[in-house]
N, CA and C of each residue as an Amber inpcrd file, in Angstrom:
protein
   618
   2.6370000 -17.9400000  -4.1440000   1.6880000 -16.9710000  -3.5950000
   0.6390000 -16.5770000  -4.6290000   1.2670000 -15.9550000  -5.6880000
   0.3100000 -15.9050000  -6.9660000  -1.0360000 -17.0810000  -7.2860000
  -0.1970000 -18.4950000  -7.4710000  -1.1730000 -19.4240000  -7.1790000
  -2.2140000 -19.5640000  -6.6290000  -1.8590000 -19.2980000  -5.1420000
  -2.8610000 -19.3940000  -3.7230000  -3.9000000 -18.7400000  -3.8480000
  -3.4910000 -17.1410000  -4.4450000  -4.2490000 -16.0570000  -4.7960000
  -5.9640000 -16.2270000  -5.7440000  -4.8480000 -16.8960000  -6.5920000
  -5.5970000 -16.7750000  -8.3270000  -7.2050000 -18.1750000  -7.5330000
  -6.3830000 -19.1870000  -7.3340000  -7.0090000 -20.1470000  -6.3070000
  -8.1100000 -19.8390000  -5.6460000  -7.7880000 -19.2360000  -4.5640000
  -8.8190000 -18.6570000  -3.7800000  -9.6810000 -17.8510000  -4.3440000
  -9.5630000 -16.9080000  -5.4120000 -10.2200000 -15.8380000  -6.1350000
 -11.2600000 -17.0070000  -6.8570000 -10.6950000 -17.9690000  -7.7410000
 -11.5970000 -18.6660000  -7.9820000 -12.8070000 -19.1490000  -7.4960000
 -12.4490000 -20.2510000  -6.2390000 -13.3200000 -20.8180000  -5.2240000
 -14.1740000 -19.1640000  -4.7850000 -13.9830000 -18.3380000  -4.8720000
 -14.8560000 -17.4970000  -4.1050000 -15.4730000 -16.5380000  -5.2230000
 -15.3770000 -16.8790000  -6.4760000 -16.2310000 -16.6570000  -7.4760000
 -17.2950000 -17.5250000  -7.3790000 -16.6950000 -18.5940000  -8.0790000
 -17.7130000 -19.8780000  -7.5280000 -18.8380000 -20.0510000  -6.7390000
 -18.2300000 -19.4880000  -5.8920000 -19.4770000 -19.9910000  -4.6290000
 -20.4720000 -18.8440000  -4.5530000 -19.7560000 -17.8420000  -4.8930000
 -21.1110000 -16.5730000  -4.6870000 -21.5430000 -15.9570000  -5.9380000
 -21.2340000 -16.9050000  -6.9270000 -22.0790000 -16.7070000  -8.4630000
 -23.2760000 -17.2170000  -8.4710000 -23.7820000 -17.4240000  -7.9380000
 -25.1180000 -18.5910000  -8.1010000 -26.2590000 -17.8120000  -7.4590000
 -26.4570000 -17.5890000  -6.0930000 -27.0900000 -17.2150000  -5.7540000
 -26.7390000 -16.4260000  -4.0110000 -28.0040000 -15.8000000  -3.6110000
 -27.3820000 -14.9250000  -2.3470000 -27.2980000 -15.9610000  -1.4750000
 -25.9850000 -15.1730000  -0.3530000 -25.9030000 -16.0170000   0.5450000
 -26.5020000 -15.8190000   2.1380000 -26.2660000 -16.1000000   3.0400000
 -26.1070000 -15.8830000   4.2680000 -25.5810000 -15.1380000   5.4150000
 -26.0580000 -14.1090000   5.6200000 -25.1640000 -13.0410000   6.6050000
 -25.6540000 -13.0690000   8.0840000 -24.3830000 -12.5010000   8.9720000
 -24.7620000 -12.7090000  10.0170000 -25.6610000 -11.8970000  10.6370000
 -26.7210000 -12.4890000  11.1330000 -28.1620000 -11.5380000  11.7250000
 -27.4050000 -10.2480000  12.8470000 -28.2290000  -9.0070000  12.8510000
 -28.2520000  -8.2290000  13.1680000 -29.3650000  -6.9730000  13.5290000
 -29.2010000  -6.1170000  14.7830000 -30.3300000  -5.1900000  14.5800000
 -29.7140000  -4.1070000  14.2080000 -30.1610000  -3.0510000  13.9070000
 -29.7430000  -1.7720000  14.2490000 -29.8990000  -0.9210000  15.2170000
 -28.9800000  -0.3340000  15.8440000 -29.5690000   0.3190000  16.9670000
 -29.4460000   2.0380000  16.2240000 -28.1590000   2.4590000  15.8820000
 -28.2860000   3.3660000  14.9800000 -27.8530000   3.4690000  13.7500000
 -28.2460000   4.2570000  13.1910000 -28.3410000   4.6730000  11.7670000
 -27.9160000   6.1000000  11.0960000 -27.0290000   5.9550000  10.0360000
 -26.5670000   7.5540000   9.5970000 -26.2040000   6.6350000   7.8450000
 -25.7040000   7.8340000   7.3080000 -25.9220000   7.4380000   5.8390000
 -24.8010000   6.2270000   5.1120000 -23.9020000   6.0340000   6.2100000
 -22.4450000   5.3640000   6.2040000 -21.9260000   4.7710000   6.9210000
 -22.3210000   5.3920000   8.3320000 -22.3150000   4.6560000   9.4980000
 -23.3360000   4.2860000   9.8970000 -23.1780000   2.8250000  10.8480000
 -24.4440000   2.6280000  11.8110000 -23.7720000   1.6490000  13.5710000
 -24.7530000   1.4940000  14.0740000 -24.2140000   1.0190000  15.2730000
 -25.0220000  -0.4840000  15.1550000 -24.7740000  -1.7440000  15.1210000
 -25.5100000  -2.7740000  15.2020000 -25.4140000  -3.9580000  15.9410000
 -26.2460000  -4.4230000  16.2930000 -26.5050000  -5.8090000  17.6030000
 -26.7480000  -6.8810000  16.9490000 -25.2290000  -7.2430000  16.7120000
 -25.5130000  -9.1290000  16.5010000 -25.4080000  -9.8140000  17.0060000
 -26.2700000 -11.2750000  16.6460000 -26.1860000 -12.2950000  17.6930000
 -24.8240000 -13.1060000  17.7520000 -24.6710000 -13.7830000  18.6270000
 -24.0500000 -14.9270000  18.7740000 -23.6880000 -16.0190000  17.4200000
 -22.2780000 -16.1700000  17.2060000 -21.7860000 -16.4850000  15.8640000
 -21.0870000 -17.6880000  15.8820000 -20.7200000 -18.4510000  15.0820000
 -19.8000000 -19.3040000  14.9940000 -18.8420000 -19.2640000  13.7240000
 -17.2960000 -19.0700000  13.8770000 -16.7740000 -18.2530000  12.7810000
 -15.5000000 -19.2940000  12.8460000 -15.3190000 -19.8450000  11.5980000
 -13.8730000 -20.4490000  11.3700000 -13.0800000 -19.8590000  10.8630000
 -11.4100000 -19.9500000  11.1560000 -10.7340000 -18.3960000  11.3610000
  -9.4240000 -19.0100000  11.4990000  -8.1980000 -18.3880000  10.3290000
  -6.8330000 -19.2180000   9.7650000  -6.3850000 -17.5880000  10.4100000
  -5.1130000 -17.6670000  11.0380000  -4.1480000 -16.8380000  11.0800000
  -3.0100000 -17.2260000  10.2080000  -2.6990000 -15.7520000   9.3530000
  -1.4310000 -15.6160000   8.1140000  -0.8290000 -14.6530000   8.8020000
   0.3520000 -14.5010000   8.1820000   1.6590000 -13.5460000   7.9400000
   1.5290000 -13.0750000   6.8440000   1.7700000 -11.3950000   6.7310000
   2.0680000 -11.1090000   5.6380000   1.1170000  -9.3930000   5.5590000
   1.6240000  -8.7790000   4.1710000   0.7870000  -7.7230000   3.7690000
  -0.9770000  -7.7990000   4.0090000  -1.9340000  -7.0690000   4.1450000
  -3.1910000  -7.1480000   4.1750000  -4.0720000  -7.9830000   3.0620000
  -3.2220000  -7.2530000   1.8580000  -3.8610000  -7.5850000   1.0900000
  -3.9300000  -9.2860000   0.4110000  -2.0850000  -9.7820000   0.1200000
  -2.0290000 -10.7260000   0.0200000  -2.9220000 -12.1320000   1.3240000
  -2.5730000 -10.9910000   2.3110000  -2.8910000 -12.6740000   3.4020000
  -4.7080000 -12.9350000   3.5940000  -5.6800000 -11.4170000   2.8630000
  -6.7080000 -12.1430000   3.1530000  -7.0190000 -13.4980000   1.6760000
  -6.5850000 -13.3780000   0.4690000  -6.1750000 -14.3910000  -0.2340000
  -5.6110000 -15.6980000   0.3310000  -4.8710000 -15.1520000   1.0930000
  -3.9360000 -16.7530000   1.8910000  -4.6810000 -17.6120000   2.3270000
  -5.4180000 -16.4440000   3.2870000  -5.9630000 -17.2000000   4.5560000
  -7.3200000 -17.6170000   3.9100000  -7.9820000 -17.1260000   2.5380000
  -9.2160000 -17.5490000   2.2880000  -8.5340000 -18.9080000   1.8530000
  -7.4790000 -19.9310000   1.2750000  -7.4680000 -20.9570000   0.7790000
  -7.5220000 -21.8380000   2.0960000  -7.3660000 -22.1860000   3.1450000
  -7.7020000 -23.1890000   3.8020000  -9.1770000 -23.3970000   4.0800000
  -9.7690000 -22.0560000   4.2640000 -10.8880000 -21.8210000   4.8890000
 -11.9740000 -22.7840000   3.7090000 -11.5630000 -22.2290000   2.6080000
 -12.4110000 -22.5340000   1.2930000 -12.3710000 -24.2250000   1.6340000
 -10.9480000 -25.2260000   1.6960000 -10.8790000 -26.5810000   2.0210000
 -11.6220000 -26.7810000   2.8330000 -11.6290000 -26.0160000   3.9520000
 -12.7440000 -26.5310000   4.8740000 -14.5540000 -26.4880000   4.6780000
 -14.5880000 -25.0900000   3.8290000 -16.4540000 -24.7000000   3.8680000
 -16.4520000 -26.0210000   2.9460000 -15.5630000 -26.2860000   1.5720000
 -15.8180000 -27.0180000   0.5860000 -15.3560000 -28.6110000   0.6950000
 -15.6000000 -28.9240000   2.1710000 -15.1970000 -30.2000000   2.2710000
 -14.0420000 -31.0350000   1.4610000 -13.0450000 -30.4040000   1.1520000
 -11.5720000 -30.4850000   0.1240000 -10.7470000 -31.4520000   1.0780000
 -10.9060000 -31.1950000   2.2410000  -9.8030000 -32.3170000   3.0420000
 -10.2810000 -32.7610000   4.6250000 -11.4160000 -33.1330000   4.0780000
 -12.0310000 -33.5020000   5.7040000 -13.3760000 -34.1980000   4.6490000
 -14.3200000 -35.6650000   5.9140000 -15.1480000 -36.2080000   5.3280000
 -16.2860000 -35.3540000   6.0710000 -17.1230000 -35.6550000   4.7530000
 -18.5260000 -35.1430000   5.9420000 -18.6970000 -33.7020000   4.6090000
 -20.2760000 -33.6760000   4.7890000 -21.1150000 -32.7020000   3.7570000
 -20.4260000 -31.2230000   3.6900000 -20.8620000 -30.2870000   2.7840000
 -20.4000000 -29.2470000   2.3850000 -21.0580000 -28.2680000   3.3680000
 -20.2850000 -26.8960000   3.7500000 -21.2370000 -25.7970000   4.1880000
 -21.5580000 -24.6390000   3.4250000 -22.4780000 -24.9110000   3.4740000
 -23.0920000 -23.6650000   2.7840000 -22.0830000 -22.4830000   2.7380000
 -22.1140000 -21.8270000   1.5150000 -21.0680000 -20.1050000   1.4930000
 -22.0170000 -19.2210000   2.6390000 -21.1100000 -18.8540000   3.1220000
 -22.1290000 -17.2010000   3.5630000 -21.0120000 -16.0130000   3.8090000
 -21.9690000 -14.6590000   3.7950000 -20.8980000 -13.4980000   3.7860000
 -21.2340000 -12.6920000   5.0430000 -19.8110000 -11.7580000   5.4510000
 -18.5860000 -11.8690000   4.3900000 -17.8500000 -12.4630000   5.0880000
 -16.3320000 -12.5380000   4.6280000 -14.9930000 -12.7990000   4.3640000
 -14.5950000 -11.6910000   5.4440000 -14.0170000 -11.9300000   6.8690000
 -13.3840000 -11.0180000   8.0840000 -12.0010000 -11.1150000   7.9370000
 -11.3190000  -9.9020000   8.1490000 -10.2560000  -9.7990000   8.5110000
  -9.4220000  -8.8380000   9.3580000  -9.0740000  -9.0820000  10.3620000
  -8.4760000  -8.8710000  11.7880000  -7.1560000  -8.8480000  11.8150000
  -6.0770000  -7.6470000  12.3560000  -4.9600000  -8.0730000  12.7880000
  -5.3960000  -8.6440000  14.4030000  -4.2490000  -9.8670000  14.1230000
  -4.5700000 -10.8580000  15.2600000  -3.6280000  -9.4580000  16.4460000
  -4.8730000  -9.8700000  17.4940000  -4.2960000  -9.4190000  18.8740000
  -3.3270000 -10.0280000  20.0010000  -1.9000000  -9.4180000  19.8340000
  -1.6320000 -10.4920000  20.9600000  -1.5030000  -9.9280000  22.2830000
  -2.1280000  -8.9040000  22.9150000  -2.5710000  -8.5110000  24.1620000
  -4.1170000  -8.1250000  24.1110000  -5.1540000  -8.9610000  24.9190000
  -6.5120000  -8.7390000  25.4850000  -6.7830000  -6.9900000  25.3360000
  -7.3530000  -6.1080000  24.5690000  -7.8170000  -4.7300000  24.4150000
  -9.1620000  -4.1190000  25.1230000  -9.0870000  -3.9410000  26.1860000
 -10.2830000  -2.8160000  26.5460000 -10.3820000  -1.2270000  26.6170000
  -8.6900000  -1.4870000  26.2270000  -9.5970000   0.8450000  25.8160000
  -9.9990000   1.1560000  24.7050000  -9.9550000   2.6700000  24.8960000
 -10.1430000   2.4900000  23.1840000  -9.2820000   2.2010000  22.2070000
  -9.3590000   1.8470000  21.0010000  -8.6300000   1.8370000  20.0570000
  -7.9430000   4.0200000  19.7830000  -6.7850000   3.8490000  19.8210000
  -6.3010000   4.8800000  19.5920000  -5.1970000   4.8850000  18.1670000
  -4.8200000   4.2440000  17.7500000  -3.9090000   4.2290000  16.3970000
  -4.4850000   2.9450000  15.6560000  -4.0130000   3.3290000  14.1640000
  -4.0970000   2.3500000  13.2250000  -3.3190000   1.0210000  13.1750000
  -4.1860000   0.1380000  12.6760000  -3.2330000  -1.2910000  12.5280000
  -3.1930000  -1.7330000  11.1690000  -3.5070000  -0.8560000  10.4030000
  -3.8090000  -1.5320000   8.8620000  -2.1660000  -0.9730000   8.2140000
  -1.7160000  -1.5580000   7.6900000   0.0910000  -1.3910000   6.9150000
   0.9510000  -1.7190000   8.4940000   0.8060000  -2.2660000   9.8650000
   1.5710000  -2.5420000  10.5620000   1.6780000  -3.7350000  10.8720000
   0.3780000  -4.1460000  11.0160000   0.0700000  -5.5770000  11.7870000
   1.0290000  -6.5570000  10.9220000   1.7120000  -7.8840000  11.2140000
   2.1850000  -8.9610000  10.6870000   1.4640000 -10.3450000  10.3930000
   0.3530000  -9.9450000  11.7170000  -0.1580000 -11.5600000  11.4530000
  -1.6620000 -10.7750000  11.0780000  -2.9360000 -11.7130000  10.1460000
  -4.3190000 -11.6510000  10.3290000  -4.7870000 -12.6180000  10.8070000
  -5.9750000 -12.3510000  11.1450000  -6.7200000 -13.6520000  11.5650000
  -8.3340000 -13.1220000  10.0440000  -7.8790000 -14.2140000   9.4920000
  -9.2110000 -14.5330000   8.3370000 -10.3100000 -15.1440000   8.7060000
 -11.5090000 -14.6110000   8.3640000 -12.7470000 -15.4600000   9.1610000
 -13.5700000 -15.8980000   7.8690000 -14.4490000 -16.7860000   8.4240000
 -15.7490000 -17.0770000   7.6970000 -17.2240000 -17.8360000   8.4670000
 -17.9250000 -16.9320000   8.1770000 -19.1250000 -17.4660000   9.9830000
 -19.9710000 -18.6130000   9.0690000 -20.0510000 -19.1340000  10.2060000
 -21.0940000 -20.2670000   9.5730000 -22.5340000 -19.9360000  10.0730000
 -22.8370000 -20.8650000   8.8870000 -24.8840000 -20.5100000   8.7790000
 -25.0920000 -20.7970000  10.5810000 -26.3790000 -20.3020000  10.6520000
 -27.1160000 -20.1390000  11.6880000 -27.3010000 -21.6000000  13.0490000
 -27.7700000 -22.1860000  11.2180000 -28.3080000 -23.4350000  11.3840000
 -27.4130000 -24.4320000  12.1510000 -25.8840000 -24.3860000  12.5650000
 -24.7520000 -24.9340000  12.9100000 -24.3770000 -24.8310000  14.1910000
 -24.3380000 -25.6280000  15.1810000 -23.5870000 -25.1080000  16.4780000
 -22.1120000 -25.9560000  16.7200000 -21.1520000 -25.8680000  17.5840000
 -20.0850000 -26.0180000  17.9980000 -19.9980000 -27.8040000  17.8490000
 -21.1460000 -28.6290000  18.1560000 -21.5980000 -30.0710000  18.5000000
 -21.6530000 -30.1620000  16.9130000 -22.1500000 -29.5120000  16.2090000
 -23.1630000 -30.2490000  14.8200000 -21.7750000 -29.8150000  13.5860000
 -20.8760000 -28.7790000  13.7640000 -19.8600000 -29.0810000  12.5420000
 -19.0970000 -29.5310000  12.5850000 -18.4020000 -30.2660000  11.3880000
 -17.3150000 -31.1740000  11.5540000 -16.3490000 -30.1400000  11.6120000
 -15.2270000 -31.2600000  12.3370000 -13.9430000 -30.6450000  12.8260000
 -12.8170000 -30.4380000  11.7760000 -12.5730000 -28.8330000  11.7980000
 -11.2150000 -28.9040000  10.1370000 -10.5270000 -30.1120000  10.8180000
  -9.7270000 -30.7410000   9.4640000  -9.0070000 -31.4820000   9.3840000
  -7.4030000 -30.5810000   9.6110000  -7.5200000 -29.3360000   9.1550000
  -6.7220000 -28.8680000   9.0920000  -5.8580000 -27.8160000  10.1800000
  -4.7260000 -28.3750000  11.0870000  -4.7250000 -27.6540000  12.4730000
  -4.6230000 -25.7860000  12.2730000  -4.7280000 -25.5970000  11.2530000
  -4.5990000 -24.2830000  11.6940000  -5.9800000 -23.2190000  11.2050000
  -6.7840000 -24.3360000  10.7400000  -8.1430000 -23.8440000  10.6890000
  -8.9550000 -24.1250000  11.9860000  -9.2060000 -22.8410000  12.9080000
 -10.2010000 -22.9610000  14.4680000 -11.6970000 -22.5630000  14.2530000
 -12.4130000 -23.0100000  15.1240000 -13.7650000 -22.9160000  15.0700000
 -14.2460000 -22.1740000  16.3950000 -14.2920000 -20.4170000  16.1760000
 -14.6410000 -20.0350000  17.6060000 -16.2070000 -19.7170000  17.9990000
 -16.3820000 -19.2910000  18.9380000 -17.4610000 -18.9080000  19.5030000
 -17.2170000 -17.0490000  19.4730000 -18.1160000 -16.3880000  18.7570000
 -18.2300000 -15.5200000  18.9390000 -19.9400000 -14.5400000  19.7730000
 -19.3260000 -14.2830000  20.8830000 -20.6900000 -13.9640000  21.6980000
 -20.9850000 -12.5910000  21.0950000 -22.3920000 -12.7790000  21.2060000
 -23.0550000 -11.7100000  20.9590000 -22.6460000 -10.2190000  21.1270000
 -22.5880000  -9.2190000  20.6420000 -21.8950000  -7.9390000  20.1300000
 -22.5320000  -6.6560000  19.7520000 -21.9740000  -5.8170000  20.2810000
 -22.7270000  -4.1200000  19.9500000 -21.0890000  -3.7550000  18.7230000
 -21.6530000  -3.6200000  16.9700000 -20.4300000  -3.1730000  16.5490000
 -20.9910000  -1.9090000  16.2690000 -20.2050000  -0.6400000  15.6950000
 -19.7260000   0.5410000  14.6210000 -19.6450000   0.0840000  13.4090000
 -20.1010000   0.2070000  12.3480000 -19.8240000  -0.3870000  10.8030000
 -19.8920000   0.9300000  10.3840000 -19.1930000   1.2290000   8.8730000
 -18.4000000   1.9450000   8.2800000 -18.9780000   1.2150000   7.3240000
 -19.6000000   1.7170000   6.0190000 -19.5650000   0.9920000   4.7380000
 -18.5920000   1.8380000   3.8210000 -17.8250000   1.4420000   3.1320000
 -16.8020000   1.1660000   2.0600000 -16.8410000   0.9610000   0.5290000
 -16.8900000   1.3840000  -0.2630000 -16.5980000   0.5920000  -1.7220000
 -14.9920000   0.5810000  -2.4120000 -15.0270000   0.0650000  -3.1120000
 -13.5720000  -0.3630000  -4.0240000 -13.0000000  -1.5750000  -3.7610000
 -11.8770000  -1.9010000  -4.0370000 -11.1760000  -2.9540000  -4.0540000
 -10.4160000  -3.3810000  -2.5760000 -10.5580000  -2.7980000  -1.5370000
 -10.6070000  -3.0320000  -0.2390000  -8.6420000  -3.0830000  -0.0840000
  -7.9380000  -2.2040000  -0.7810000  -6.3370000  -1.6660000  -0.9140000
  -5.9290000  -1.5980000   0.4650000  -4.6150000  -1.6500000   0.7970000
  -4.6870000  -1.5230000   2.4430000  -5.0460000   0.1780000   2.3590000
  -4.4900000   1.3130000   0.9550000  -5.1720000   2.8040000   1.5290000
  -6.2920000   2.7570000   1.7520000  -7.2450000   1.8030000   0.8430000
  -8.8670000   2.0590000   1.4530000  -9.3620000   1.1720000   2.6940000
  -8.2730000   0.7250000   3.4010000  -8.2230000  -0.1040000   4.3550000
  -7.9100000   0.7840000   5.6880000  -7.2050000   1.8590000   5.2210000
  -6.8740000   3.1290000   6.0490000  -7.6450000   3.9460000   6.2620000
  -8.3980000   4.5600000   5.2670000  -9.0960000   5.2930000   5.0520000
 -10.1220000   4.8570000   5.7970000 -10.7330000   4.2570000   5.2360000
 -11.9030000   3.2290000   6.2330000 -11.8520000   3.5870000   7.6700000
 -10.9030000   2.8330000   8.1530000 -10.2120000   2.9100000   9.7670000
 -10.6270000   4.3340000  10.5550000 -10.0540000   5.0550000   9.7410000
  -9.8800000   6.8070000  10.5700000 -11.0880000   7.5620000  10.3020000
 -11.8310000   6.8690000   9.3250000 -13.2860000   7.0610000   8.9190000
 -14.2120000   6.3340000  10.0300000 -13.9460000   5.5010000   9.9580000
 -14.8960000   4.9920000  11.3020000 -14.5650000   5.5330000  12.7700000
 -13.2100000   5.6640000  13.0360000 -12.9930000   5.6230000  14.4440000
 -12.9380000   7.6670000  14.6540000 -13.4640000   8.3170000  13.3760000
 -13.7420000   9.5920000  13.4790000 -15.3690000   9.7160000  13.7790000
 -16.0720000   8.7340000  13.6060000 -17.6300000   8.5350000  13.4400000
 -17.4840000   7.9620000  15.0720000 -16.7760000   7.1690000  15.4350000
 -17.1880000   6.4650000  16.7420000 -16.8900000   7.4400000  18.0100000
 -15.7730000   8.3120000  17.6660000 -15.3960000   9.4930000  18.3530000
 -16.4290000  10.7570000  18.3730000 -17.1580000  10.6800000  17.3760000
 -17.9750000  11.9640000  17.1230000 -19.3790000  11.3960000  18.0440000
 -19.7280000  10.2760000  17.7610000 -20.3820000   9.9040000  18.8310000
 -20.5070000   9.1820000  20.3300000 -19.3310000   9.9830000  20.4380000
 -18.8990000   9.4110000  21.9060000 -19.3370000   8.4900000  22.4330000
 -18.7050000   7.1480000  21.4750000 -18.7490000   5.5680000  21.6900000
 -17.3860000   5.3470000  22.1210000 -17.5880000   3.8400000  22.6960000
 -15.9570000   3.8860000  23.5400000 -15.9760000   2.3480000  22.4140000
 -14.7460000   1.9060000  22.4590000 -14.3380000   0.7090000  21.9880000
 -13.7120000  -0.0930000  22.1830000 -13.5870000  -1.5700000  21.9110000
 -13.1560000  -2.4760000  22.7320000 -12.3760000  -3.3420000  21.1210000
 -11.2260000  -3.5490000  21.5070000 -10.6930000  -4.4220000  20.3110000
  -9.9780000  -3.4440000  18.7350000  -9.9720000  -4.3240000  18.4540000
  -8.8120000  -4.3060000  16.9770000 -10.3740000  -3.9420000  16.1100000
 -10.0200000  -2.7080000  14.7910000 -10.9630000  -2.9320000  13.4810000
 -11.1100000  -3.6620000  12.8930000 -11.9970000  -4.4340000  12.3030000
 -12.4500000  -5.1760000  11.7980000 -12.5830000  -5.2500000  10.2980000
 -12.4970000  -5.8340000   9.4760000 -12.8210000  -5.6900000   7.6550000
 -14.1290000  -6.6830000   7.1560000 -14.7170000  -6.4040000   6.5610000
 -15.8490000  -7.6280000   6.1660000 -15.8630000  -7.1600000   5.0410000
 -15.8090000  -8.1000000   3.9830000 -15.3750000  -8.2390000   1.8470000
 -16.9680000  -9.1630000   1.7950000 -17.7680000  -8.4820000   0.9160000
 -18.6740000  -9.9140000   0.6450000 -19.1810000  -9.7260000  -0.5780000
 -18.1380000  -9.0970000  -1.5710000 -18.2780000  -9.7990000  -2.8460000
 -17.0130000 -10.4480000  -3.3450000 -17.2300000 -11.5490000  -4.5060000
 -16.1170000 -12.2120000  -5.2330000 -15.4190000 -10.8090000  -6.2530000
 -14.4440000 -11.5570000  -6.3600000 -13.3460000 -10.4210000  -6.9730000
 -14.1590000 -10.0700000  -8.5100000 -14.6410000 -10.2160000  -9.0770000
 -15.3710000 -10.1710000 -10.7120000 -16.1450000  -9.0130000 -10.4340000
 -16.8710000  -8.8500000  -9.0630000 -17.1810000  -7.5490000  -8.7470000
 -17.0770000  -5.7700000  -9.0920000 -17.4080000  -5.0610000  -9.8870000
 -15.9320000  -3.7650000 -10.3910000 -16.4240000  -3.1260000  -8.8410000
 -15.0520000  -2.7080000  -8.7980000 -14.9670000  -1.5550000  -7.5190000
 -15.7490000  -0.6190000  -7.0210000 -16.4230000  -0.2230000  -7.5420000
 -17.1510000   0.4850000  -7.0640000 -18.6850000  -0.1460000  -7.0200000
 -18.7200000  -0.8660000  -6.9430000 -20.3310000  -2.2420000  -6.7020000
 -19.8360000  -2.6700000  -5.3920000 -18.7690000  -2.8540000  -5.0340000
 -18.0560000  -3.5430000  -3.6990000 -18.6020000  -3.1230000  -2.5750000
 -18.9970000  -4.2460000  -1.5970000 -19.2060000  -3.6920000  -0.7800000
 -18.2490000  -4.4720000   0.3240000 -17.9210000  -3.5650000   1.5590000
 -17.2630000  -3.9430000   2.1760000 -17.0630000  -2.7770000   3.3640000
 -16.5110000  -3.1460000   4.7000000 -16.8170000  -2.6380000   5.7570000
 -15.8910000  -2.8150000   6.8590000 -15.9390000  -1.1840000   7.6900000
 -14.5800000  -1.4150000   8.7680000 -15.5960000  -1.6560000   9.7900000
 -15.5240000  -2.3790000  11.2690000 -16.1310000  -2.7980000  12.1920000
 -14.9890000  -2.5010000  13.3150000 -15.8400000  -1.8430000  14.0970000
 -15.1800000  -2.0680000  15.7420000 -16.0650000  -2.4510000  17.0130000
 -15.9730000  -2.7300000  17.6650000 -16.4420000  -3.3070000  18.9010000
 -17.1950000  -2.5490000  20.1080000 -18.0070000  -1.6710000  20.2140000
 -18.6060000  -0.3570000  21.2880000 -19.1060000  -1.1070000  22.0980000
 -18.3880000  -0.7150000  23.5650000 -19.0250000  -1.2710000  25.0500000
 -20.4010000  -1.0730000  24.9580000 -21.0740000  -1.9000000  25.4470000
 -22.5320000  -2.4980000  25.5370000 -22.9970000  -1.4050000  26.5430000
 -23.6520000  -1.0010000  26.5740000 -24.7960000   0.7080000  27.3340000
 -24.5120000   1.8870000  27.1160000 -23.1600000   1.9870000  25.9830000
 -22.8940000   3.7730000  25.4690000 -23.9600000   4.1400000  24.4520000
């Protein structure tokens, strides 16, 4: 596990030492100093489900993902890095109310993401080699974002959570789905430069 860790920490130094990357487009619809409400488009996101603590499995789940952006076990050109790094307890019942309790220190499984550039559709990337790396379609979206700093701990993983879904409550937004995490710096980062973010899902006309 240590390995996997140290591994992945590497590859994701690497790739976002050089220069900026790629994030997924967005508008704003609102705005406050911490929170905001935003409209992104239509995504394409490759995405490993792990077992395990929060913290260890988004490490886990970044090492296949990395084989795949970094062409490590499949033929065919490299993809570009882009940020950030998602992480989801995987849902295993369909959610349309609101979110009412926390999932961060309960959940067992994540689902780890990484969206691909713009430039890419479902036809034009190659297929992981690897079966437990998927390539979904994510349709277009009204989220809640929460910005964050530190080392992204499952407490500031908590904190976050009841921080946002106190902001989404105060503005009597409704929500659809599991919170969301987005990391988009490499670990060399100090904690408090970090940026990183809880996301939830607000029905489309609140």
């Amino acid at each position: 596990m240590r390995r996997a860790i140290l591994a992945a920490g590497f590859l994701l130094v690497s790739a976002c030492a050089t220069e900026p990357v790629e994030e997924p487009s967005f508008t704003t619809r609102l705005a406050a100093p911490d929170f905001e409400v935003r409209d992104y488009a239509a995504t394409i996101v490759a995405e490993v489900t792990v077992r395990g603590d929060p913290w260890s499995a988004r490490f886990e789940g970044f090492g296949p993902l990395a084989d795949y952006i970094f062409a490590n076990e499949r033929p065919g050109e490299k993809i570009a890095m882009t940020a950030p790094v998602t992480q989801a307890p995987r849902e295993k019942i369909a959610m349309t109310a609101p979110v009412t309790q926390q999932a961060v220190g309960s959940a067992e499984e994540w689902v780890i993401g990484f969206t691909m550039p713009a430039s890419y559709s479902m036809a034009t990337l190659p297929p992981p080699v690897d079966p437990d790396v998927k390539l979904v379609e994510v349709p277009a979206r009204a989220m809640a974002v929460l910005s964050f700093t530190g080392l992204a701990t499952v407490g500031d993983m908590q904190a976050a959570e009841a921080r946002l879904l106190q902001e989404v409550t105060r503005a009597s937004l409704r929500t659809k789905g599991d919170v969301v995490f987005a990391f988009y710096d490499p670990p060399w980062i100090l904690p408090f430069f970090r940026r990183n973010e809880a996301m939830v899902e607000v029905v489309s006309g609140d």
